[in-house]
N, CA, C and O atoms as a GROMACS GRO file, in nm:
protein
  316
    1UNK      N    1   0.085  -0.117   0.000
    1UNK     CA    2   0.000   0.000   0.000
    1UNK      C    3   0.090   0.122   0.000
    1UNK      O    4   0.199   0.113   0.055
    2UNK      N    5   0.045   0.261  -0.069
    2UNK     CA    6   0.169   0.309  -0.117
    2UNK      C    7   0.043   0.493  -0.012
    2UNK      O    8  -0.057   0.544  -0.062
    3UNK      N    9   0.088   0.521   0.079
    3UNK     CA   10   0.038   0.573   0.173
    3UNK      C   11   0.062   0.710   0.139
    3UNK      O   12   0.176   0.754   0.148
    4UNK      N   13  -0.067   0.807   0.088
    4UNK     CA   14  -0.020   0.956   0.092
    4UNK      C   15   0.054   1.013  -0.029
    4UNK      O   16   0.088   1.130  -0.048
    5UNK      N   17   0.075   0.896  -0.117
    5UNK     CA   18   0.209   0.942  -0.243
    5UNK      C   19   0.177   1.066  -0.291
    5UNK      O   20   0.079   1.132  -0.257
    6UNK      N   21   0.276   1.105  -0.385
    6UNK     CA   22   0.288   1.210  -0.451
    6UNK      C   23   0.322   1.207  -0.566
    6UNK      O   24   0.330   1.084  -0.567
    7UNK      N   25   0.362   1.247  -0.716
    7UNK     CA   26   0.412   1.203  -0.793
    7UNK      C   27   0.580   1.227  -0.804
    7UNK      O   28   0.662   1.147  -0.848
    8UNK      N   29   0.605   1.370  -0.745
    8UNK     CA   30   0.727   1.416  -0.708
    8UNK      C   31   0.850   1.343  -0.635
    8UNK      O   32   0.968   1.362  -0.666
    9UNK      N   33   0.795   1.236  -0.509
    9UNK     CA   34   0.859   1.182  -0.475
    9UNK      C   35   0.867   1.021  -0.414
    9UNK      O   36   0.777   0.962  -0.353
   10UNK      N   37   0.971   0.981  -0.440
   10UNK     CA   38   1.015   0.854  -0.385
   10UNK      C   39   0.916   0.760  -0.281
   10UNK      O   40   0.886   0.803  -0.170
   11UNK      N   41   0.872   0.632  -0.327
   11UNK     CA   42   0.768   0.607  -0.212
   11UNK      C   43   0.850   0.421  -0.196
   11UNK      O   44   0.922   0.360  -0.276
   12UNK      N   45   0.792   0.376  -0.047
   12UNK     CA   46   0.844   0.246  -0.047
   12UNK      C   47   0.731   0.186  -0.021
   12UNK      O   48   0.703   0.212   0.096
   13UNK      N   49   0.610   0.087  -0.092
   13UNK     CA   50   0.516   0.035  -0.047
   13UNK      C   51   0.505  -0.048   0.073
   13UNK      O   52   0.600  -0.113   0.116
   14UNK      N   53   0.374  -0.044   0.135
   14UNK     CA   54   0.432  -0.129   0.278
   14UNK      C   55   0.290  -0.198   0.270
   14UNK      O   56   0.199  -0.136   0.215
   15UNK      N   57   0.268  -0.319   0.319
   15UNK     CA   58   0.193  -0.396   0.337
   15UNK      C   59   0.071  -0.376   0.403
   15UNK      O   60   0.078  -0.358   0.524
   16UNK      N   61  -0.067  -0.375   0.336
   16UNK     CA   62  -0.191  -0.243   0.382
   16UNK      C   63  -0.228  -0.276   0.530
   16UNK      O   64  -0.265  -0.190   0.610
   17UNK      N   65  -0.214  -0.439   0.566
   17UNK     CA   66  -0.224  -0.484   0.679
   17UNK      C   67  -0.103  -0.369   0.784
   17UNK      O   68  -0.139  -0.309   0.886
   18UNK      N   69  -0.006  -0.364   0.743
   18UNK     CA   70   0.100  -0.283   0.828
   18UNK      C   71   0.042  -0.130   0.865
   18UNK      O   72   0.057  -0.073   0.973
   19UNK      N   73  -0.009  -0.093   0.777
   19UNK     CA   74  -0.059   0.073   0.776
   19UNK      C   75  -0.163   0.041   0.830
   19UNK      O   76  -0.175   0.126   0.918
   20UNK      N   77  -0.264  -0.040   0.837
   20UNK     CA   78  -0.401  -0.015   0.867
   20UNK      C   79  -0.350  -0.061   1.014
   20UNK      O   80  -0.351   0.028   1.099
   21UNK      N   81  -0.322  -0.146   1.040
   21UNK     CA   82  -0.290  -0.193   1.211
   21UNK      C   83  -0.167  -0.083   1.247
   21UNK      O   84  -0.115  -0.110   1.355
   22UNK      N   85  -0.122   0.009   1.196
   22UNK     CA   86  -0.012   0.135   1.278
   22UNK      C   87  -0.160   0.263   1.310
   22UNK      O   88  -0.180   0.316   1.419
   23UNK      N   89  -0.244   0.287   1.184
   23UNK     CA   90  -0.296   0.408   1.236
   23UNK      C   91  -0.420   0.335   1.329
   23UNK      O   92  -0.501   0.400   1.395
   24UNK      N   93  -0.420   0.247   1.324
   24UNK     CA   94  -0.529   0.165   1.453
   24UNK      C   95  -0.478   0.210   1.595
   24UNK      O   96  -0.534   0.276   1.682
   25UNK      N   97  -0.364   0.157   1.590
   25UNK     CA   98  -0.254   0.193   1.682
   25UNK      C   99  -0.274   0.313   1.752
   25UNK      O  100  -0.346   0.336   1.849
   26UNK      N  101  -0.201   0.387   1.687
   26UNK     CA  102  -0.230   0.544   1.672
   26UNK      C  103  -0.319   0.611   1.768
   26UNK      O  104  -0.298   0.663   1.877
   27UNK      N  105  -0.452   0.592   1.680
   27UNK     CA  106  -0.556   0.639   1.687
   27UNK      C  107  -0.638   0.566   1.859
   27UNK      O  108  -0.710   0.633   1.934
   28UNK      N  109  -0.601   0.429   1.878
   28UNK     CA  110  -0.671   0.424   1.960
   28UNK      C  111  -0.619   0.372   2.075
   28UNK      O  112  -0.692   0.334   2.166
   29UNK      N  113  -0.462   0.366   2.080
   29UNK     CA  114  -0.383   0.281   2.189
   29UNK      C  115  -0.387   0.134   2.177
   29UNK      O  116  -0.323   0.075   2.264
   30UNK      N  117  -0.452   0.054   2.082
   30UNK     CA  118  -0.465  -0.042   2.083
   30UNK      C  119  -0.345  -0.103   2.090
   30UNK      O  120  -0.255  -0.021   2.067
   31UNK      N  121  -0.303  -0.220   2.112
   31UNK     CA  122  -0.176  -0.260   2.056
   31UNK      C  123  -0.177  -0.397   2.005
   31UNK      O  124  -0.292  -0.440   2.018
   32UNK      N  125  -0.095  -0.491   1.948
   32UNK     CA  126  -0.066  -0.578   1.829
   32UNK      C  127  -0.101  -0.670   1.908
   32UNK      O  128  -0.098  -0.772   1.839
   33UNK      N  129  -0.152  -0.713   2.076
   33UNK     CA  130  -0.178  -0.801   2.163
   33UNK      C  131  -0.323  -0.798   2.177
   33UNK      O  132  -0.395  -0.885   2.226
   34UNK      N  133  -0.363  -0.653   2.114
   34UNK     CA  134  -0.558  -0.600   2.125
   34UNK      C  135  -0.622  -0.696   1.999
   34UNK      O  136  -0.728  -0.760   1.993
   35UNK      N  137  -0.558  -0.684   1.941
   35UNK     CA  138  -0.615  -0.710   1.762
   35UNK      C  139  -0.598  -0.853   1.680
   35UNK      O  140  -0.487  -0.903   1.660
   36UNK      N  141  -0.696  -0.901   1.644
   36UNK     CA  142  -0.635  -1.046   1.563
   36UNK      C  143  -0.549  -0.960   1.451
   36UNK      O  144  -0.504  -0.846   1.458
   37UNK      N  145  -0.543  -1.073   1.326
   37UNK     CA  146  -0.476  -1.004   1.227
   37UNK      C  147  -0.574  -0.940   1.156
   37UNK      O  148  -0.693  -0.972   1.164
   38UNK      N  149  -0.526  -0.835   1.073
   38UNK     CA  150  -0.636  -0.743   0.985
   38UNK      C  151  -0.773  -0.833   0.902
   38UNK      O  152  -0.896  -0.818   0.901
   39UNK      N  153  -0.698  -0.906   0.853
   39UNK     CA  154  -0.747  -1.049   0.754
   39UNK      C  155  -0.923  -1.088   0.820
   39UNK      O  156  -1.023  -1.117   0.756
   40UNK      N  157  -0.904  -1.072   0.980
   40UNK     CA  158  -0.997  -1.124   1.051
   40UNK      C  159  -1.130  -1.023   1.023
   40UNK      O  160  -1.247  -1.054   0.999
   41UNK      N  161  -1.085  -0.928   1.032
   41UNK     CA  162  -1.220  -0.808   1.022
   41UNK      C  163  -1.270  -0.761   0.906
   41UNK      O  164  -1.380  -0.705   0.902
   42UNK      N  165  -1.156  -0.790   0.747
   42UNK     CA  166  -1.201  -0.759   0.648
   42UNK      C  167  -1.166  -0.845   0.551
   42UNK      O  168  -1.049  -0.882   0.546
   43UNK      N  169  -1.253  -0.887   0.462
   43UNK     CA  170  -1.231  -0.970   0.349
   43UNK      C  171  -1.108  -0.944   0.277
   43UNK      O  172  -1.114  -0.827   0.240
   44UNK      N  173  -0.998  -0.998   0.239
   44UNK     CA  174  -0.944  -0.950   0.178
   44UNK      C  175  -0.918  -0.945   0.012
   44UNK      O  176  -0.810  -0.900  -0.028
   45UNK      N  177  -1.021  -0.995  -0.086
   45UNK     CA  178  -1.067  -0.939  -0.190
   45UNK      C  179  -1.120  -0.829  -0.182
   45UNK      O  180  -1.066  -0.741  -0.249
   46UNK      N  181  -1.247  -0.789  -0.096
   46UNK     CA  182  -1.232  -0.613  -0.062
   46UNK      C  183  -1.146  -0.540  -0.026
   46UNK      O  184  -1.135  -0.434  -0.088
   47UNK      N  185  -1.074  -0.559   0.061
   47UNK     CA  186  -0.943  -0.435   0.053
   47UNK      C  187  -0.893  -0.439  -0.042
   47UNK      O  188  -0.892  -0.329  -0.098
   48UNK      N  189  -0.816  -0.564  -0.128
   48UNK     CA  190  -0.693  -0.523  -0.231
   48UNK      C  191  -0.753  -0.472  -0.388
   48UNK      O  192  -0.693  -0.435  -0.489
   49UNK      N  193  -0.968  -0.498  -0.341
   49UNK     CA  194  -1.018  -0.366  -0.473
   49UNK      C  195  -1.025  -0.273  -0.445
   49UNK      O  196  -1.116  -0.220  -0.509
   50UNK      N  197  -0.959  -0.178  -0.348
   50UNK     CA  198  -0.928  -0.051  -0.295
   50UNK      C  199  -0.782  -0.071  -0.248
   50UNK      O  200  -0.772   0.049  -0.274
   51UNK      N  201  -0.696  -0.096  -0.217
   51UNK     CA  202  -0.583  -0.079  -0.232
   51UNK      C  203  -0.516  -0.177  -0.316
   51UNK      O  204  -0.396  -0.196  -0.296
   52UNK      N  205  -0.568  -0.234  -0.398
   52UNK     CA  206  -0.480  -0.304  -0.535
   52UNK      C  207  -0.483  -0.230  -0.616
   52UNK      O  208  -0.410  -0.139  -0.657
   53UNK      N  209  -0.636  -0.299  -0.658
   53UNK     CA  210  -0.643  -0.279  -0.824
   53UNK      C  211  -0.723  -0.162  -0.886
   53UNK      O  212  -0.733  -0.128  -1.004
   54UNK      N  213  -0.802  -0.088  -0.727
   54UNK     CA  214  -0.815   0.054  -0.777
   54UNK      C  215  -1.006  -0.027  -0.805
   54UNK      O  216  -1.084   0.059  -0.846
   55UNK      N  217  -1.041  -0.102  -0.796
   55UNK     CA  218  -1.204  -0.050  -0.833
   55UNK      C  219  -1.286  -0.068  -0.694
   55UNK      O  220  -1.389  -0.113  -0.645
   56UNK      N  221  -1.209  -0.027  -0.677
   56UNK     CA  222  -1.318   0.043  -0.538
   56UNK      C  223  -1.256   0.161  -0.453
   56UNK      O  224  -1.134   0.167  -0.438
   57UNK      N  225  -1.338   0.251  -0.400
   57UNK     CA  226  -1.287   0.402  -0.388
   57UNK      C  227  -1.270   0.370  -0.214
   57UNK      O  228  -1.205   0.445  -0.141
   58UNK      N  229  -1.322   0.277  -0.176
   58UNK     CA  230  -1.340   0.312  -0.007
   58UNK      C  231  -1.419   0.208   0.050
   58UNK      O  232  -1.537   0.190   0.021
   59UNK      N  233  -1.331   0.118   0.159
   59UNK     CA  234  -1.364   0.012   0.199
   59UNK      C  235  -1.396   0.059   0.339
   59UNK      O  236  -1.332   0.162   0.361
   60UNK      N  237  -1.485   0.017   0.461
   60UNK     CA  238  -1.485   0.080   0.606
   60UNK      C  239  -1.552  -0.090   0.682
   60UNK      O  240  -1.645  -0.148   0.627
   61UNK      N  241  -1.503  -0.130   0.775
   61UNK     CA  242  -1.469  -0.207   0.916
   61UNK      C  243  -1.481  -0.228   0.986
   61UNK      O  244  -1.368  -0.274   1.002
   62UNK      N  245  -1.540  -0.248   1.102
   62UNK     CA  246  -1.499  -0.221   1.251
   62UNK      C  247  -1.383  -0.362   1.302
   62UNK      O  248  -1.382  -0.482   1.272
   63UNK      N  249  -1.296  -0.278   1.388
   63UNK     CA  250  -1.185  -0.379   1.396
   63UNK      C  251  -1.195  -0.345   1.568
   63UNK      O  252  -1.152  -0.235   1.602
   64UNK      N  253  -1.248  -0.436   1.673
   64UNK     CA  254  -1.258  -0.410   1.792
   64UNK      C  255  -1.350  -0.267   1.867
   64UNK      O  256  -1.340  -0.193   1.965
   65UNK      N  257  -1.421  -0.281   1.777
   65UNK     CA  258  -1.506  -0.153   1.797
   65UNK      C  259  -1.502  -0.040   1.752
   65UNK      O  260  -1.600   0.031   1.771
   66UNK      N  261  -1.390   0.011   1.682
   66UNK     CA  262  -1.348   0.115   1.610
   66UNK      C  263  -1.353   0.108   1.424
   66UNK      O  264  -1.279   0.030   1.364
   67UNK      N  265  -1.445   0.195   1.352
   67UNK     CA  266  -1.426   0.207   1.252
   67UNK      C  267  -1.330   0.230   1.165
   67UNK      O  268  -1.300   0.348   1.187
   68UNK      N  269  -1.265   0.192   1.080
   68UNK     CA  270  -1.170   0.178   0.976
   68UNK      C  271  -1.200   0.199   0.871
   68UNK      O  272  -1.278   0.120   0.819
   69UNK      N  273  -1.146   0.323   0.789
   69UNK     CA  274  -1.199   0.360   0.677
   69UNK      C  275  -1.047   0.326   0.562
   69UNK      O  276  -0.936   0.369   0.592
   70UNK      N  277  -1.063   0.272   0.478
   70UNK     CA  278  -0.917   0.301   0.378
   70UNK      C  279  -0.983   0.334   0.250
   70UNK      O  280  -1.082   0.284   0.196
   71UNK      N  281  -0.880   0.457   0.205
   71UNK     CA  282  -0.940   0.496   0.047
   71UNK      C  283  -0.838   0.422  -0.072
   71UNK      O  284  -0.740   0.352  -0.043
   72UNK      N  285  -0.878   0.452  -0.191
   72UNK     CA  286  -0.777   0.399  -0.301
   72UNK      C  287  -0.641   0.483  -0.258
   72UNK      O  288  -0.537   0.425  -0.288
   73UNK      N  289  -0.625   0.603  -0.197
   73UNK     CA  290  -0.504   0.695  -0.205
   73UNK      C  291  -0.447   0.646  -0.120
   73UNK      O  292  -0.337   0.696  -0.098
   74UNK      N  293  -0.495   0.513  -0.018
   74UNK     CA  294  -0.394   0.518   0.066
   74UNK      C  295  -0.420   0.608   0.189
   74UNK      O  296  -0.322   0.624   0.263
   75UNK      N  297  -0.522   0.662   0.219
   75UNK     CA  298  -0.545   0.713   0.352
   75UNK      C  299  -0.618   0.608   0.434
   75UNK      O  300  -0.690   0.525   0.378
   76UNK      N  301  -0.601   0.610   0.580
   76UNK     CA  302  -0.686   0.502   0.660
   76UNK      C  303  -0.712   0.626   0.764
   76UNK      O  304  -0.641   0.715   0.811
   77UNK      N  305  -0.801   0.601   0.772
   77UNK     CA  306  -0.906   0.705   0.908
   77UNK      C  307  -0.950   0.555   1.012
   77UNK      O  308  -0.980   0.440   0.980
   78UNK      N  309  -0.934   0.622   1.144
   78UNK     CA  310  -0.975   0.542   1.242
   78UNK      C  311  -1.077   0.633   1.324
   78UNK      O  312  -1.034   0.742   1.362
   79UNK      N  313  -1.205   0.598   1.356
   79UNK     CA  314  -1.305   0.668   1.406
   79UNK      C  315  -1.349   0.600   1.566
   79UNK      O  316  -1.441   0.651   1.631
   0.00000   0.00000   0.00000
């Protein structure tokens, strides 16, 4: 998952499971001992048609009670 890019500069993709379980993190103190793996809360043919292959604009979750939003750009909102 390529998080925030730009066209200007240099990006290193990181694994959407990695980004979506850091701004989980983040956002709610959870930690990697709170959470199964991502896999558990969302199909993962729906995420990678929003962060693969682009036909889908916006996938949303709940992962332990907290909503999870990810767009095609690579943003994840935790609510």
């Amino acid at each position: 998952m390529i998080q925030g890019h730009d066209a200007d500069g240099w990006v290193s993709p990181e694994p959407a499971a990695a980004v979506i379980s850091e701004a989980l993190f983040d956002a709610t103190g959870l930690t990697s001992e709170d959470i199964d793996p991502i896999d558990t809360y969302v199909d993962a043919a729906q995420l990678r048609s929003v962060v693969g292959d682009g036909s889908s604009d916006t996938i949303t979750f709940d992962v332990e009670g907290n909503e999870v939003t990810v767009t095609a750009d690579g943003d994840v909102t935790v609510a």
